[in-house]
FIMILUM-7049 format. One record per residue: residue number from 1; residue in one letter; chain; y, z, x of N, C-alpha, C, CB in turn. Coordinates in nm, 2 decimals, padded with zeros to 4 digits. Glycine has a CB too. Layout:
REM FIMILUM-7049
NUM/A/A/Y/Z/X/Y/Z/X/Y/Z/X/Y/Z/X
...
This chain:
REM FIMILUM-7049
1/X/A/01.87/-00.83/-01.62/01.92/-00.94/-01.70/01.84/-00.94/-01.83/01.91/-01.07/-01.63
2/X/A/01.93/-00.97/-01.93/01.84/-00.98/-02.06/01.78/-01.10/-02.11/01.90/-00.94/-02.18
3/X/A/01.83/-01.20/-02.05/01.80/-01.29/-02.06/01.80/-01.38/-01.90/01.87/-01.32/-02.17
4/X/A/01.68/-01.36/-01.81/01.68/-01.43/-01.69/01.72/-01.57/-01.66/01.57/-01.42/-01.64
5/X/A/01.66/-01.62/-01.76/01.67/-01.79/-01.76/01.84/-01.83/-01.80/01.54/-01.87/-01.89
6/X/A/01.86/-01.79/-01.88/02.03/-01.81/-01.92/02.14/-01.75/-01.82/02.07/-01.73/-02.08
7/X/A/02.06/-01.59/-01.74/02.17/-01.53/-01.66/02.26/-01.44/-01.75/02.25/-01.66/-01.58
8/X/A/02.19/-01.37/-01.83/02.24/-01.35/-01.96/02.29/-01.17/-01.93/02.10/-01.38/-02.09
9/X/A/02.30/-01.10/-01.88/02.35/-00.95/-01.88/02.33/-00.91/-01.97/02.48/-00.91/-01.87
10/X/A/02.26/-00.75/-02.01/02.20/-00.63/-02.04/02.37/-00.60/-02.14/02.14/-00.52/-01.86
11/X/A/02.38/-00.60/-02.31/02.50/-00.51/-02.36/02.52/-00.37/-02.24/02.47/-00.45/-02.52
12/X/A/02.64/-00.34/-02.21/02.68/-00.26/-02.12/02.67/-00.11/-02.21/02.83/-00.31/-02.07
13/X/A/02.65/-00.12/-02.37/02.61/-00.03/-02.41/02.47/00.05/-02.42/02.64/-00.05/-02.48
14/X/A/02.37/-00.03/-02.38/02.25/-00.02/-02.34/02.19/00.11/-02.26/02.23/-00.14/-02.28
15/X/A/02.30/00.05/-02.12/02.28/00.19/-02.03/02.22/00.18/-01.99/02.26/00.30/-02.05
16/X/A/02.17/00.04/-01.91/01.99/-00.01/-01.92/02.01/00.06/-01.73/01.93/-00.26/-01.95
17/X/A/02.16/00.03/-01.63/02.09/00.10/-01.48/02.10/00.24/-01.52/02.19/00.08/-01.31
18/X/A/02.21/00.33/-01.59/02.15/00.43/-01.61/02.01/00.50/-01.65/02.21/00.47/-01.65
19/X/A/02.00/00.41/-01.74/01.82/00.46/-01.78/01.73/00.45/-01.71/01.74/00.40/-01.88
20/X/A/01.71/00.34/-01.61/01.65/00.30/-01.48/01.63/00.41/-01.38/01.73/00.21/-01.42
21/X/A/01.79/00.47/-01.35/01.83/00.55/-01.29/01.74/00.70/-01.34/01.97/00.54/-01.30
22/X/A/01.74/00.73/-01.40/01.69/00.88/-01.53/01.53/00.86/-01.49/01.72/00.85/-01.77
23/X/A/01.49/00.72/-01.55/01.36/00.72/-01.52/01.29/00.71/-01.37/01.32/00.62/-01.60
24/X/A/01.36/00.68/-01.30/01.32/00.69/-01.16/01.35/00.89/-01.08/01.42/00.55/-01.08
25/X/A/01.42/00.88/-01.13/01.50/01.05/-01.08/01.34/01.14/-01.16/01.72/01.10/-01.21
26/X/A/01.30/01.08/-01.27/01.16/01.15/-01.37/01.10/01.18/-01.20/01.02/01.00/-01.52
27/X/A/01.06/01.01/-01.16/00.95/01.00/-01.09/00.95/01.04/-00.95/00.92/00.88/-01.09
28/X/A/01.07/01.15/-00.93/01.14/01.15/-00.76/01.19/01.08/-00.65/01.08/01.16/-00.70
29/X/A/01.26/00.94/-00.73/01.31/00.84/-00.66/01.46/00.86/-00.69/01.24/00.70/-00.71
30/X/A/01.54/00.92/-00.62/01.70/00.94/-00.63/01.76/00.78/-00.58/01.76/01.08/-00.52
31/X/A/01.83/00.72/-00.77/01.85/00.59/-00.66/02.04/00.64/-00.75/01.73/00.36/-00.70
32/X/A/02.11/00.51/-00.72/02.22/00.50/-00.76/02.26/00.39/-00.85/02.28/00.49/-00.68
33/X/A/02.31/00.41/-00.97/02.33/00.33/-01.08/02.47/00.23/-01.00/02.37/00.42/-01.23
34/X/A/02.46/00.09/-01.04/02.55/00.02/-01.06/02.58/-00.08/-01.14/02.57/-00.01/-00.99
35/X/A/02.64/-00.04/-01.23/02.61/-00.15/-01.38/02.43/-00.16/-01.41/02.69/-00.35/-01.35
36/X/A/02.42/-00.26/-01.43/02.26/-00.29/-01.46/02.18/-00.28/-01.32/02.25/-00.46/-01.51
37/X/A/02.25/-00.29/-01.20/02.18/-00.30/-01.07/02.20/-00.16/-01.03/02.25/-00.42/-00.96
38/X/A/02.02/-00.14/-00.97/02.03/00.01/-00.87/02.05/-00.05/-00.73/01.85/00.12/-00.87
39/X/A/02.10/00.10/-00.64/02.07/00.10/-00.52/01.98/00.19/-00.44/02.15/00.11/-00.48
40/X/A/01.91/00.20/-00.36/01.81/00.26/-00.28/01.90/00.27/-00.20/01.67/00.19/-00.24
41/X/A/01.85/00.41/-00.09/01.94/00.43/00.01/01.88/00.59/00.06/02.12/00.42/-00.05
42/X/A/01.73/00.49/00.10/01.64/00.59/00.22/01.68/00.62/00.32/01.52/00.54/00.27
43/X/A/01.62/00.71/00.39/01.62/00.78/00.46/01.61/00.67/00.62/01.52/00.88/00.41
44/X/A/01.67/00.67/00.71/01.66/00.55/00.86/01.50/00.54/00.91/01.77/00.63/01.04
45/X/A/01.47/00.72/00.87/01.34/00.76/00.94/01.20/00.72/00.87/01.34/00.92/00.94
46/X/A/01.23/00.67/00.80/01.11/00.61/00.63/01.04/00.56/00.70/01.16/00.48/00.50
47/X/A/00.86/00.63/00.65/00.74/00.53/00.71/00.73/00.47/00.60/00.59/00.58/00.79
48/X/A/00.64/00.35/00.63/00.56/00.22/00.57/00.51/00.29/00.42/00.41/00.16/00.67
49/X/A/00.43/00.43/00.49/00.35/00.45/00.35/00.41/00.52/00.26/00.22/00.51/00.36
50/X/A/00.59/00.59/00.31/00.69/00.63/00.20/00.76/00.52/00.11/00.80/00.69/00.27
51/X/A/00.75/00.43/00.17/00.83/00.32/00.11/00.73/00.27/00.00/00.87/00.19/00.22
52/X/A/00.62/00.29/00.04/00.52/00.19/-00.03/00.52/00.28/-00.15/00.36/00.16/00.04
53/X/A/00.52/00.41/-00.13/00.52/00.55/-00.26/00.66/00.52/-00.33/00.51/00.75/-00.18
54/X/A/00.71/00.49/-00.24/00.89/00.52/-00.34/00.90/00.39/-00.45/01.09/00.50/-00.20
55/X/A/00.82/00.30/-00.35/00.82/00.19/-00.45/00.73/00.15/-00.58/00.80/00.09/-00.37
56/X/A/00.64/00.20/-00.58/00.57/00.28/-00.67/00.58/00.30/-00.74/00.54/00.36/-00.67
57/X/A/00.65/00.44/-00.71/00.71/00.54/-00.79/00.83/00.47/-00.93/00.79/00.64/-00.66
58/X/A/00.91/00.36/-00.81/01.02/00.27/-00.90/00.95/00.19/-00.98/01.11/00.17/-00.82
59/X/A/00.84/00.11/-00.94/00.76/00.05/-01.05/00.72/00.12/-01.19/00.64/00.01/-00.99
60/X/A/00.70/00.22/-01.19/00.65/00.31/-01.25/00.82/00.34/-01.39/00.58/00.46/-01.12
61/X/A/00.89/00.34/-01.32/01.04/00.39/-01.39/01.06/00.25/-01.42/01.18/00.48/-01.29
62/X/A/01.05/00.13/-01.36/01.11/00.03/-01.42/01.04/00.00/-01.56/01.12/-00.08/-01.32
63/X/A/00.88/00.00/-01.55/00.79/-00.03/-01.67/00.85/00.08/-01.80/00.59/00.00/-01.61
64/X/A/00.87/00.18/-01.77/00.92/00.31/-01.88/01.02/00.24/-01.92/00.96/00.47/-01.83
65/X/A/01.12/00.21/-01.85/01.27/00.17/-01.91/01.20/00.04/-02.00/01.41/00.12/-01.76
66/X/A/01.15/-00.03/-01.94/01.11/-00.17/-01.99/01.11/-00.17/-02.14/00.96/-00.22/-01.94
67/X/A/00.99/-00.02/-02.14/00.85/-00.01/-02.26/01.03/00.01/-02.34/00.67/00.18/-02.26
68/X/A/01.11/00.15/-02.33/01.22/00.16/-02.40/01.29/00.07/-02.47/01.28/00.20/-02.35
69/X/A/01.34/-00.10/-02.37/01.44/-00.17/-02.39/01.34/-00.24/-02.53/01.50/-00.26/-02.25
70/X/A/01.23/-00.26/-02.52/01.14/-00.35/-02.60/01.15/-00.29/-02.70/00.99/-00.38/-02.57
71/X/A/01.10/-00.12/-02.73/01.07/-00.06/-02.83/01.22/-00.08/-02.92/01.00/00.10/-02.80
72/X/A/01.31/-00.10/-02.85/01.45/-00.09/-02.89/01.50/-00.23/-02.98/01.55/-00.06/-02.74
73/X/A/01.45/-00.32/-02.92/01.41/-00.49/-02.97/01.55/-00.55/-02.86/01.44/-00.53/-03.20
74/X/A/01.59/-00.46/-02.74/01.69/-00.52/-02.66/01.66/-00.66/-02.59/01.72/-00.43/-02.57
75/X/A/01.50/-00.63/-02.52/01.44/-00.74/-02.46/01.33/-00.78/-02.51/01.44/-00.73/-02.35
76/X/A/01.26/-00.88/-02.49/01.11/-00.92/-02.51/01.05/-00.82/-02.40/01.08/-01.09/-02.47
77/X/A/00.91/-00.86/-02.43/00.78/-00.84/-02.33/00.79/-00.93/-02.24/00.63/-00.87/-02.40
């Protein structure tokens, strides 16, 4: 959201789940774009300390996209 408190949606020109998407795919996390919202869709067999890496890993792509949307003046800090 670009605005959380209002409930405000990301311009659809932005591209903000695809970029999400790009930057996590960087990090080895294959997720699926859906509009602004990803999906995950591990493996049944997933241990604790894969999840804990994949999630990680997503943190890591969400802060990149972030640093982008800001440098862009889309969102705040």
């Amino acid at each position: 959201m670009a605005d959380k408190d209002a409930k405000t949606p990301f311009d659809p020109k932005l591209g903000v789940g695809a970029r999400v998407v790009a930057k996590a795919q960087a990090q080895g996390v294959i997720l699926r774009a859906m509009g602004d919202a990803v999906a995950f869709a591990p493996p049944l067999v997933i241990e604790a300390g894969e999840i804990a890496e994949m999630l990680a890993r997503f943190r890591r792509a969400l802060d990149e996209a972030h640093g982008e949307l800001v440098a862009a003046g889309a969102m705040s800090k």
